[in-house]
C-alpha positions as CSV (number, residue, x, y, z in Angstrom):
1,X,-40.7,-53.4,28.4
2,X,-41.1,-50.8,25.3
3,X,-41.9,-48.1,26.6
4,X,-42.7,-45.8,23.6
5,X,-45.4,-44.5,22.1
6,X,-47.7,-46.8,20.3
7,X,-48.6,-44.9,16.8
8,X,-52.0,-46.6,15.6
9,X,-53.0,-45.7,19.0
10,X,-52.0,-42.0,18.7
11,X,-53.4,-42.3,15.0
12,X,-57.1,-43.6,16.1
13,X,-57.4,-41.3,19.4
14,X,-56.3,-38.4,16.9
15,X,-59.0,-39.3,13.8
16,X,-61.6,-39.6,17.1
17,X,-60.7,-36.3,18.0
18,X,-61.0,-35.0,14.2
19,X,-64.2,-36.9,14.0
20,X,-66.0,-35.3,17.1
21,X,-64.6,-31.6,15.8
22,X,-65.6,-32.9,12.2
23,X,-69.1,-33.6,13.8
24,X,-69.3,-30.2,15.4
25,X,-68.2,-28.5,12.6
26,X,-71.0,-30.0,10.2
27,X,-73.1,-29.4,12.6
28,X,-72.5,-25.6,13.0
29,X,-72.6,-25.5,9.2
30,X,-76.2,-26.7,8.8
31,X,-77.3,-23.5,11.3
32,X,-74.9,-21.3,8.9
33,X,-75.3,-22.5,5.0
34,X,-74.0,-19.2,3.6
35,X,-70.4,-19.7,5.5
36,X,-67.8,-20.2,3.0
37,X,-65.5,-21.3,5.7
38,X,-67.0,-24.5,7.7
39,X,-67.6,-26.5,4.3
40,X,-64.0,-26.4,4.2
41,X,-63.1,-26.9,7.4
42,X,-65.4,-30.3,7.3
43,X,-63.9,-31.2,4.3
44,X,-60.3,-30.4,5.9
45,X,-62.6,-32.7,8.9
46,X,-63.2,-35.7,7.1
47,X,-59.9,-36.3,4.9
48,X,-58.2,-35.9,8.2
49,X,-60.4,-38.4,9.8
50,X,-59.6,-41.0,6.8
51,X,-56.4,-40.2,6.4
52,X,-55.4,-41.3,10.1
53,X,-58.4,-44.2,10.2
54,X,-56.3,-45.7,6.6
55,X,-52.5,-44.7,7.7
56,X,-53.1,-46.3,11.5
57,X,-54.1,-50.0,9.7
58,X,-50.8,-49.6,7.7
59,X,-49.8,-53.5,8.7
60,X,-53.0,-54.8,6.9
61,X,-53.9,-52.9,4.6
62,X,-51.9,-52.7,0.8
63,X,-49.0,-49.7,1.1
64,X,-51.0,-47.7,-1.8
65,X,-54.4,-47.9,0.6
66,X,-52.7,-47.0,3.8
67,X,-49.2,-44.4,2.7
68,X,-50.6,-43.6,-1.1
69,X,-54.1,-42.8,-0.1
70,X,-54.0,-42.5,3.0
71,X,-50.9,-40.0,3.2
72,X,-52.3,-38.0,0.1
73,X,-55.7,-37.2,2.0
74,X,-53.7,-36.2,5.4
75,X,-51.9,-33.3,2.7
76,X,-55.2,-32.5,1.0
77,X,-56.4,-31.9,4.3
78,X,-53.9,-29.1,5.3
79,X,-54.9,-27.7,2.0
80,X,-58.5,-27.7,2.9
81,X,-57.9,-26.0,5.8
82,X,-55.2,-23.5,4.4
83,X,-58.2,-22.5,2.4
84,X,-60.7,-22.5,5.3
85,X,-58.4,-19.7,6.5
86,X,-58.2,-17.9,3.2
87,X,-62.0,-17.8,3.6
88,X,-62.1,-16.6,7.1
89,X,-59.5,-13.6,5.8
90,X,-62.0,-12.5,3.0
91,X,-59.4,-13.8,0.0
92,X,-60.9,-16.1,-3.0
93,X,-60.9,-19.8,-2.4
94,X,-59.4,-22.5,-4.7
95,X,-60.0,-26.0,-4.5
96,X,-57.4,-26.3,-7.5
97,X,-54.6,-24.8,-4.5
98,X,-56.0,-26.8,-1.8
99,X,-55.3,-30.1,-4.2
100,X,-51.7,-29.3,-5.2
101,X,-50.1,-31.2,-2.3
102,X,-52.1,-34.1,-3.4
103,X,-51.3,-34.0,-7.0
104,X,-47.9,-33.9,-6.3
105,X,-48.2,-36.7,-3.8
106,X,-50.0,-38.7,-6.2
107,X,-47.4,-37.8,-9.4
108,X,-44.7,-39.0,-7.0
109,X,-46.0,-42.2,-5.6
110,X,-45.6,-43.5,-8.9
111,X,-42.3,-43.3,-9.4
112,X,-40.2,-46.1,-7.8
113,X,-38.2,-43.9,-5.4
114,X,-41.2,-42.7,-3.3
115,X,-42.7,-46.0,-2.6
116,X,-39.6,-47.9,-2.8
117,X,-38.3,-45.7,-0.1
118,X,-39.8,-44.8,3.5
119,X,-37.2,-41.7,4.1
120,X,-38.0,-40.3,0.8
121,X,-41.8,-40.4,1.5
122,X,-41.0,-39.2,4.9
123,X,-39.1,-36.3,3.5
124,X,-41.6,-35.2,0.5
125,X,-44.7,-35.6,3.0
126,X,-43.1,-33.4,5.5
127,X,-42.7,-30.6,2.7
128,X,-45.7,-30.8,1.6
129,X,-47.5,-30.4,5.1
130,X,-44.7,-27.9,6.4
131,X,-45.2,-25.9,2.7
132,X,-49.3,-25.6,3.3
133,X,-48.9,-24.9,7.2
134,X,-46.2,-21.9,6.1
135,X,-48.5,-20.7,3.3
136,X,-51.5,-20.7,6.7
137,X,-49.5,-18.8,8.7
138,X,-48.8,-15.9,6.3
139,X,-53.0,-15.9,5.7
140,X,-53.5,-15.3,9.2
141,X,-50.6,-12.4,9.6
142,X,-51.9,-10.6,6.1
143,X,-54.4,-8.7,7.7
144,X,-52.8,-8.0,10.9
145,X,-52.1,-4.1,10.5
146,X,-55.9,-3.7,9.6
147,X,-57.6,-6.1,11.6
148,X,-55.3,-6.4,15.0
149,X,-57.4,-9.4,16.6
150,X,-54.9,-10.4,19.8
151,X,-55.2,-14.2,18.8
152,X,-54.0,-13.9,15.1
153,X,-50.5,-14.1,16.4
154,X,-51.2,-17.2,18.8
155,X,-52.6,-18.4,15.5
156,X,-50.4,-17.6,13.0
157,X,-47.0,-19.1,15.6
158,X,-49.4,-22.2,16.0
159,X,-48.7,-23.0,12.2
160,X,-45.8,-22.2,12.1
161,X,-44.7,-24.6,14.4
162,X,-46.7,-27.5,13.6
163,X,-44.8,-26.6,10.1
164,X,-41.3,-27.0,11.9
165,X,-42.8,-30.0,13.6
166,X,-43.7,-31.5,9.8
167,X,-39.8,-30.4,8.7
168,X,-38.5,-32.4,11.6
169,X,-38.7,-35.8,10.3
170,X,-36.3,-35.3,7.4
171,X,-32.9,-34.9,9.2
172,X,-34.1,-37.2,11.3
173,X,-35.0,-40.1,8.9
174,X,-31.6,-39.3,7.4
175,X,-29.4,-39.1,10.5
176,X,-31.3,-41.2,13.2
177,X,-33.5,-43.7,11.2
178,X,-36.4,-44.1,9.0
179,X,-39.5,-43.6,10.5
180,X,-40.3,-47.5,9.8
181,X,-37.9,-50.2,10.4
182,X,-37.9,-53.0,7.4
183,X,-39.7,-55.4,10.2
184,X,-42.4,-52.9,10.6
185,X,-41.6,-51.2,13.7
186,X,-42.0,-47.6,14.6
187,X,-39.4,-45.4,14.8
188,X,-39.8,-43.7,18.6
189,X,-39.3,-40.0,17.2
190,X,-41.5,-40.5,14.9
191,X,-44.4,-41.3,17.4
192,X,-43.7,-38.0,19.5
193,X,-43.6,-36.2,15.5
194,X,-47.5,-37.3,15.3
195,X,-48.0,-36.7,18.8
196,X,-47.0,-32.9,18.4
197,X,-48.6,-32.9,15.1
198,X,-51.8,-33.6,17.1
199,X,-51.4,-31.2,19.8
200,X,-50.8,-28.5,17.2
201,X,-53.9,-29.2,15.1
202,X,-55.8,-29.1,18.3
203,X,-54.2,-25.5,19.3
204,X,-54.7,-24.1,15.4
205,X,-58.4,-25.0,15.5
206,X,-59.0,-23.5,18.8
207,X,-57.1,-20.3,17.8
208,X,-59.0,-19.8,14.7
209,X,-62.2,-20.2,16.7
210,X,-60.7,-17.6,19.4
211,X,-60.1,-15.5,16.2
212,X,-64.0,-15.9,14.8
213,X,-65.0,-14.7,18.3
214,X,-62.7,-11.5,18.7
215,X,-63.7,-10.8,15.5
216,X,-67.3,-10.6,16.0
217,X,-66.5,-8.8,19.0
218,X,-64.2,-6.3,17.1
219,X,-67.5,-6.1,14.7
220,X,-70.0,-5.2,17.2
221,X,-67.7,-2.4,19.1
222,X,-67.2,-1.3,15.9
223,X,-70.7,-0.8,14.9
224,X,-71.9,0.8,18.5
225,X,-69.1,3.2,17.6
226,X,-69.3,4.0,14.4
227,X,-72.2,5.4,12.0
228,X,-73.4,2.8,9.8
229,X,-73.6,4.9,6.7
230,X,-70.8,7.1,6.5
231,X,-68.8,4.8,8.8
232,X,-68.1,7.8,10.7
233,X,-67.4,8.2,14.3
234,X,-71.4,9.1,15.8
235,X,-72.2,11.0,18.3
236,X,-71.5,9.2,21.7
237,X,-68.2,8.2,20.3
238,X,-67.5,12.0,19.4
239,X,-68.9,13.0,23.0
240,X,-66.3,10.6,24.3
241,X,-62.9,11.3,22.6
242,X,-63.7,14.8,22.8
243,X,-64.5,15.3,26.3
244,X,-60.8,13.0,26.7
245,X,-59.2,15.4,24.4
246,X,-60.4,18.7,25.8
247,X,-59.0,17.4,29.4
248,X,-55.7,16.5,28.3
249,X,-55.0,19.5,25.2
250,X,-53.0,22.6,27.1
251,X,-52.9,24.6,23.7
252,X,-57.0,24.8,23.5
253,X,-58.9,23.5,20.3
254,X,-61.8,24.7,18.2
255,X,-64.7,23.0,17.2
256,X,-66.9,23.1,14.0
257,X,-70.5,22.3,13.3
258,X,-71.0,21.9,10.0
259,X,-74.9,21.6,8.4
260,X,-75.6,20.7,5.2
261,X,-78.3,23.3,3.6
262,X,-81.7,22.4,2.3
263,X,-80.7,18.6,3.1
264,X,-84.9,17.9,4.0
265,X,-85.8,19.6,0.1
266,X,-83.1,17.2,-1.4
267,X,-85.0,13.8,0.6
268,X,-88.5,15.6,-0.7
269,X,-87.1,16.0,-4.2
270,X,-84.9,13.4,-5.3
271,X,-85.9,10.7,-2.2
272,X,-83.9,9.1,0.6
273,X,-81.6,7.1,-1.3
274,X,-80.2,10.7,-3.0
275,X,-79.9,12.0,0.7
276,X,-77.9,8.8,1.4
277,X,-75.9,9.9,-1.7
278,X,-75.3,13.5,-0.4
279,X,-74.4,12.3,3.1
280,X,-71.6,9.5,2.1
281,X,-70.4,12.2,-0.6
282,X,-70.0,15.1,2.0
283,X,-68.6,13.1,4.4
284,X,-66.4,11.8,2.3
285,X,-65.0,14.9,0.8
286,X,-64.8,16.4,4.1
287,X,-62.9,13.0,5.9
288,X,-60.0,13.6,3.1
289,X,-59.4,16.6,4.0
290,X,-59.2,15.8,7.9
291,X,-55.4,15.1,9.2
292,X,-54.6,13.1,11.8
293,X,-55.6,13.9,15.1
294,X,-58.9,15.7,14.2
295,X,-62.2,14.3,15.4
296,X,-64.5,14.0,12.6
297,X,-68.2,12.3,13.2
298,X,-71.9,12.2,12.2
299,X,-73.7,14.0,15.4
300,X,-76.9,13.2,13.4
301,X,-79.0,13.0,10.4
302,X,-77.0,16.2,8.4
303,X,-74.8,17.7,11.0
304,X,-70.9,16.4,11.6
305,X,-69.0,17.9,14.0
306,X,-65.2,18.2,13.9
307,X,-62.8,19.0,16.5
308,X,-59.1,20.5,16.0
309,X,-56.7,20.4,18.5
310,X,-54.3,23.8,19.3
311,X,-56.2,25.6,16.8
312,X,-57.3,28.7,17.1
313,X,-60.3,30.4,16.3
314,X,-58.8,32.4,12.9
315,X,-57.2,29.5,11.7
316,X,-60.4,27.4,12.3
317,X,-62.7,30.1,10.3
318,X,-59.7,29.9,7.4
319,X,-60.2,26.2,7.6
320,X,-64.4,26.1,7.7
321,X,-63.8,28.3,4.9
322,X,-62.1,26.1,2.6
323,X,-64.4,23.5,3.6
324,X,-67.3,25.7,2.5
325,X,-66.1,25.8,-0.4
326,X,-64.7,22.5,-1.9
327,X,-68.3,21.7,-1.0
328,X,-69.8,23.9,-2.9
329,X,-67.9,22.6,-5.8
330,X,-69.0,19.0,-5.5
331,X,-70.8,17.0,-7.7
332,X,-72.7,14.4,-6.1
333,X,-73.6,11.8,-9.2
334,X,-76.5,10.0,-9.3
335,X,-79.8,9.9,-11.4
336,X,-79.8,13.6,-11.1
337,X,-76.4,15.7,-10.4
338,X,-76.8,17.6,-7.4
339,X,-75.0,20.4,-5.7
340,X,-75.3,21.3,-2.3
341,X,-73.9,24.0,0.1
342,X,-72.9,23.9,4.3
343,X,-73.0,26.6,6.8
344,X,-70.9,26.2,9.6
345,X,-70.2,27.4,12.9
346,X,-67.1,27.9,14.9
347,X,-66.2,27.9,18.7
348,X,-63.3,27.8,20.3
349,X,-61.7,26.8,23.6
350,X,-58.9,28.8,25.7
351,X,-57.8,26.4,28.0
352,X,-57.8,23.0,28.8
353,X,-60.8,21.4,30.9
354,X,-63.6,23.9,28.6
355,X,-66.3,21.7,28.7
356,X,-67.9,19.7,25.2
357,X,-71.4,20.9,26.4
358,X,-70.3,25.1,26.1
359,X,-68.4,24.7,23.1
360,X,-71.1,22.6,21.1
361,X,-73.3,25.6,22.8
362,X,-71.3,28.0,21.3
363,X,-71.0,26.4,17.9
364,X,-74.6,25.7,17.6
365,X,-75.1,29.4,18.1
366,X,-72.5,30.3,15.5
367,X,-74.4,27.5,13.1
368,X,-77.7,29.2,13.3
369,X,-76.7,32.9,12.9
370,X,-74.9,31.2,9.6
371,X,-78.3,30.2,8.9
372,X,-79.8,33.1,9.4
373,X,-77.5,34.9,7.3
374,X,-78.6,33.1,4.2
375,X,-76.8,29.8,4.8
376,X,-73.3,28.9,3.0
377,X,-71.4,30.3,5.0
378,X,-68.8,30.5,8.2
379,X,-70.1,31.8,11.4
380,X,-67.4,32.3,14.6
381,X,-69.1,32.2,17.9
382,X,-69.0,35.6,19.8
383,X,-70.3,36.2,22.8
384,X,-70.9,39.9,22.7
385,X,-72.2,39.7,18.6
386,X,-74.2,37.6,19.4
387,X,-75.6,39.6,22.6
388,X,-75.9,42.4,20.5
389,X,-78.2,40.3,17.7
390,X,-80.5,38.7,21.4
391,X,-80.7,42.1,22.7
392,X,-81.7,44.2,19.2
393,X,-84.0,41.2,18.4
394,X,-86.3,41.5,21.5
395,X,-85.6,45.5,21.4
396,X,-87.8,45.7,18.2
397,X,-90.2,42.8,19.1
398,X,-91.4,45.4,21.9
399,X,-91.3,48.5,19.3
400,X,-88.5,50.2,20.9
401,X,-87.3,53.5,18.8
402,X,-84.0,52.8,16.6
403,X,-81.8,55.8,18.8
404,X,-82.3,53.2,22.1
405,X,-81.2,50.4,19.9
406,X,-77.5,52.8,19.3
407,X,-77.7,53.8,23.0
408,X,-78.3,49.4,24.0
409,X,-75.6,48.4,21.3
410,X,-72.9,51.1,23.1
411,X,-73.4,49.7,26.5
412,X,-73.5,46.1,25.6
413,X,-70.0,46.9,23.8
């Protein structure tokens, strides 16, 4: 009894399999028209489908029908979905690309060799599929640095190895035995080569869905996290690192609120979209200037807060200060040049475990005595100061004579 796998079989259950996932696929596509991606991947779908339906009837049909055609649509296929993946990685798509591996195939088949010869076919096919699943494998790992999904790898070694798989057949049609035997019988190794073939189209489509959906994911953590016009950190992503920072940081840290001035006359003026303008250019010029391991976000509408870890409070003031100014210097373009000015205030923490809520306290104090003071400029938060400002302030609100004011300001010292 022969007991080995019967190819048109594993050729017909595998176009089935395409067909249903084909199906699927079209059917997703009609419920997204603007993808760029599933139109491929039905295409990729449906040459699959015919290339298996023509290949498996390869003992009636004429050899140009069933290997010529049928063998060129199973490489245009790979190409189709190479650039499916392209696509889903944001490069530019090319039909002319995806149709190389047939062009060649075609060119080929009519030279007496390729159709004269099943190991040479064997052999050129298998570089062709293994060429285009290489060339998908190093799509999916482009982006990985940048966009570290978990599945890209799963996807990318998927590829690969459906690639080795496609390489196989070439020692072995040379050292074993052609993958057809003059009286049309099938090779065994070859059955288990379409076999895995199948099982690692299977795996790459279910990895590049598993990819779609961490994606999405990745896209909406992002955008709870992160402002959506300055792509900034906002404010409950601030709160968070911060407070995480401030509990762990033994050498203290100092915190900056920085305002811009006048940013309500500039909406008034010149409208919302110049405010937009202002806010992307401030943030920008300030984010370039921010190293690593500072916490820079949008707390809202024209304030951004920054925290510095093991900084102290002279070096922070130093540091608002140059701020301050390369602020002051910018140029935000538009229909109208505008210049615009920050205060900013300062507070600082001793020791580790301060909590966020004293030192925004402390800053936001800071902030408005820099506002007070005419605005552009850097205000450090201090305690007694600023006791001395409270207690003078409500001394005259009552009419109290300017020598009680000295005698108030010595004991508060």
């Amino acid at each position: 009894m022969d007991h080995s796998l019967h190819l048109p079989t594993i050729m017909i259950v595998h176009a089935l399999i395409t067909l249903i996932s084909t199906v699927v696929t079209i059917f997703m596509w009609f419920r997204n028209r603007g993808s760029r991606i599933m139109p491929l991947l039905v295409a990729a779908g449906v040459a699959a489908c015919a290339a298996m339906l023509l290949h498996s009837a390869r003992e009636t049909l004429p050899l140009i029908l069933s290997s010529g055609l049928g063998l060129g649509l199973g490489v245009l296929a790979v190409g189709f979905y190479w650039q499916a993946v392209v696509a889903f990685e944001g490069g530019r798509v090319s039909i002319l690309k995806a149709s190389v591996g047939l062009v060649i195939w075609a060119v080929l088949w009519f030279m007496p060799i390729l159709h004269q010869s099943i190991t040479v076919r064997t052999c050129v096919l298998g570089f062709l599929v293994a060429a285009y699943c290489f060339l998908t494998a190093r799509e999916m790992m482009r982006k990985a640095k940048s966009e570290p999904l978990p599945s890209r790898s799963l996807a990318a070694l998927a590829n690969v190895i459906r690639g080795a798989v496609w390489l196989a057949p070439a020692p072995l049609s040379i050292f074993v035995g052609p993958a057809y035997a003059a009286d049309g019988s099938t090779a065994p190794w070859f059955a288990f080569v379409v076999l895995a073939n199948s099982m690692m189209i299977v795996l790459s489509l279910v990895a590049l869905l598993m990819l779609a959906k961490e994606r999405d994911e990745h896209r909406y953590r992002l955008a709870s996290e992160r402002d959506p016009l300055t792509n900034l950190a906002n404010r409950r992503t601030f709160v968070t690192q911060a407070n995480q920072v401030l509990q762990q940081e033994e050498g203290g840290a100092s915190l900056l609120l920085l305002d811009i001035d006048h940013f309500k006359a500039v909406n008034d003026t010149y409208g919302h979209a110049a405010g937009d303008q202002v806010l992307l250019g401030f943030s920008r010029a300030i984010e370039q200037r921010m190293p690593k391991g500072w916490l820079f976000a949008r707390i809202g509408g024209e304030e951004f807060g920054c925290l510095m870890p093991r900084m102290s409070a002279q070096k922070a003031v130093a540091v608002a200060e140059n701020l301050r100014l390369a602020v002051a210097d910018m140029i935000i373009a538009g229909p109208s040049a505008l210049h615009v000015t920050v205060s900013i205030g300062v507070s600082e923490a001793n020791a580790r475990g301060m909590d966020l809520d004293t030192l925004l306290a402390g800053a936001d104090a800071a902030l408005y005595r820099a506002k007070a003071d005419g605005r552009n400029c850097v205000r450090l938060y201090e305690p007694t100061v600023l006791l001395n400002e409270t207690v003078e302030t409500l001394a005259l609100a009552v009419g109290a004579p300017r020598r009680s004011l000295a005698r108030i300001r010595r004991r508060s010292n």
